[in-house]
C-alpha positions in Angstrom: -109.0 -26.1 -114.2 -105.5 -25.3 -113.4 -104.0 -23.7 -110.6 -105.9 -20.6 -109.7 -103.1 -17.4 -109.7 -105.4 -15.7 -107.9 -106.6 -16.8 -104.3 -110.3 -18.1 -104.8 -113.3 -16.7 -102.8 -112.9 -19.5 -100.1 -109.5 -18.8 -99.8 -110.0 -15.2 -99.0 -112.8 -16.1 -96.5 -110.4 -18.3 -94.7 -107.7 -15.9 -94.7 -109.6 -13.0 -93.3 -111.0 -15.5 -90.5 -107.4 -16.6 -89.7 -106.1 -12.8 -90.0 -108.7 -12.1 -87.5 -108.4 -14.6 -84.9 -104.7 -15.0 -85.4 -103.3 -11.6 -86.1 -101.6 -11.1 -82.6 -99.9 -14.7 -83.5 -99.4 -14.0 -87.3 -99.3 -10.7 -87.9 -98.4 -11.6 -91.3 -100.7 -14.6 -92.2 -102.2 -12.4 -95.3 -98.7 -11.9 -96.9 -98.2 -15.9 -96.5 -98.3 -18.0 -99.6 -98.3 -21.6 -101.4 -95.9 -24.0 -99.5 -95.1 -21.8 -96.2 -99.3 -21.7 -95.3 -99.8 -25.3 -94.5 -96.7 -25.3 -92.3 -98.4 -21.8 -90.7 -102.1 -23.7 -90.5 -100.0 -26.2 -87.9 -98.5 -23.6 -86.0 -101.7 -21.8 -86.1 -104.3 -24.8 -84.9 -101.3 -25.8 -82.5 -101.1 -22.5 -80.4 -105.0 -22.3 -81.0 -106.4 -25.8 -79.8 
């Protein structure tokens, strides 16, 4: 299968659990897409852990 266009069950778990736990951090992480999320995981797990 090729890349999904649309963001796969998993995806949308882990965004809502990052929204949730990160949304004071990135307010915006739901809007965030294909090559600028890695990059925003880092930040993320960095100010997290």
């Amino acid at each position: 299968m090729v890349i999904a266009p649309e963001p796969t069950i998993i995806d949308q778990q882990i965004n809502g659990i990052l929204t949730y736990e990160g949304d004071r951090l990135l307010p915006d992480w739901g809007k965030i897409e294909g090559e600028n999320r890695p990059i925003t995981l880092r930040i993320f797990l960095v100010y997290t852990f």
